[in-house]
N, C-alpha and C positions, 0 to 999 in steps of 0.2 A: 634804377636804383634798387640794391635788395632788402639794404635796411634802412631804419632812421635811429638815431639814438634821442630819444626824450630827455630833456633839460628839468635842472632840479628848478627851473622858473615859473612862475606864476603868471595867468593871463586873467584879468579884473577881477583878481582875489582866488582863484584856484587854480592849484598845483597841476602842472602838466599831465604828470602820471597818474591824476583822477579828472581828466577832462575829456568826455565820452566827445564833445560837442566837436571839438578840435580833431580829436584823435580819431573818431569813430565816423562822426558825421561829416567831416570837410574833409580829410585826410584822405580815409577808406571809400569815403562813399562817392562824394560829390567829383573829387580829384581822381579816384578810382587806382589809388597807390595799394600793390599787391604786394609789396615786401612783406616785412615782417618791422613791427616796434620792440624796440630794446628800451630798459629803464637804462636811466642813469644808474652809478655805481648807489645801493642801499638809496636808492630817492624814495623809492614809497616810504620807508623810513620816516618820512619827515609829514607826511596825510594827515597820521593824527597819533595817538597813543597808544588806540587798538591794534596790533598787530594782522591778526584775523581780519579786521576792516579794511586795510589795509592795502592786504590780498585780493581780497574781493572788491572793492575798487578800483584796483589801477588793472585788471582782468577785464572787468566789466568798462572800462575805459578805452582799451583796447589794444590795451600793451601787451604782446604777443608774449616776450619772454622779461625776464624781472633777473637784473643781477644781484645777489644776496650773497655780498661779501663774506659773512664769516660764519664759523663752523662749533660743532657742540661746545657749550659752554660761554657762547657770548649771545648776547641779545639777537633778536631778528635772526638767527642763524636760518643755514639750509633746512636744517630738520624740520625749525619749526613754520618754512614758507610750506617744504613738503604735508604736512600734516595739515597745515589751514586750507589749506590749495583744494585738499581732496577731502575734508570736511564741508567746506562753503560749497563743495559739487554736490555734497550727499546733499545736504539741507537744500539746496535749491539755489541756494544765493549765488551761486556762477553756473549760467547752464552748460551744457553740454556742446552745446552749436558753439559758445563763444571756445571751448579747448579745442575742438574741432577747428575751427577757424585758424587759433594760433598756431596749432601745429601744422594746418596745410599750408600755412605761409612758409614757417621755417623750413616745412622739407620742401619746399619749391623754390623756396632761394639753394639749400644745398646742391639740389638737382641740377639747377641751372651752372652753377659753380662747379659743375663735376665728383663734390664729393661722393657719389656713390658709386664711380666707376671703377674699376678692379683693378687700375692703375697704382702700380707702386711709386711712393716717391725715390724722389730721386738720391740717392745715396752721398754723390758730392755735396747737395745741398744738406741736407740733414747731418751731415760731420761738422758743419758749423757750426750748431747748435748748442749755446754754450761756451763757446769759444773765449782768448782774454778779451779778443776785441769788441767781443758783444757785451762783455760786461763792461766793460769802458764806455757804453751806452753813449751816456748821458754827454760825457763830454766830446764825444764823436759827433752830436747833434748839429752845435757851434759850427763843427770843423764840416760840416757836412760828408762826413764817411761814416755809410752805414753798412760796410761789408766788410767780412773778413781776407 
């Protein structure tokens, strides 16, 4: 398995995305799962008030990579996980071993997946892209067709 994606759910009173014990200690350690951890869509979001805390929490937790939905001008945006991310490094409060870690996970699942290899995609496949039938998504679901 290369990833896992973490739940906006709580286990006896703490948030997934701040739970080193689960995530770090049984997950990573005891289980020896070398994927990579994904948040939930903006879950750190819900930790606590601090944003900054936040960051450095659900890091120090062991969540490899953090999706942060939205962009200048709204709350939690990207700018401002970028900017805490590498403040909480300066100060101390995420070391270095733990961004080390997340990112040897991520490029190790890419690696495995082939992304790095000089391989061009495939042209028929990528002309679908967009297509009416892909935006009919949703009700193709039902219908089970999900090709054009």
């Amino acid at each position: 398995m290369g990833s896992i994606m973490v739940s906006y759910s709580s286990w006896n009173g703490t948030k997934m995305s701040e739970n080193k014990y689960l995530l770090t200690d049984v997950l990573k350690g005891e289980l020896g799962f070398k994927g990579f951890l994904i948040s939930d869509w903006a879950a750190i979001d819900q930790l606590s008030p601090n944003y900054k805390w936040d960051v450095a929490a659900s890091i120090n937790a062991g969540l490899d990579m953090i999706m942060v939905p939205f962009g200048p001008g709204q709350t939690n945006n990207y700018v401002q996980f970028i900017e805490d991310l590498k403040e909480s490094v300066a100060e101390g409060k995420i070391p270095m071993s733990r961004i080390d870690d997340a990112v040897s996970r991520i490029l190790r699942v890419k690696y495995q997946m082939g992304l790095f290899n000089e391989s061009q995609p495939d042209p028929q496949l990528t002309a679908a892209i967009g297509c009416a039938e892909h935006r009919k998504w949703p009700a193709n679901v039902s219908e089970n067709r999900w090709y054009c």
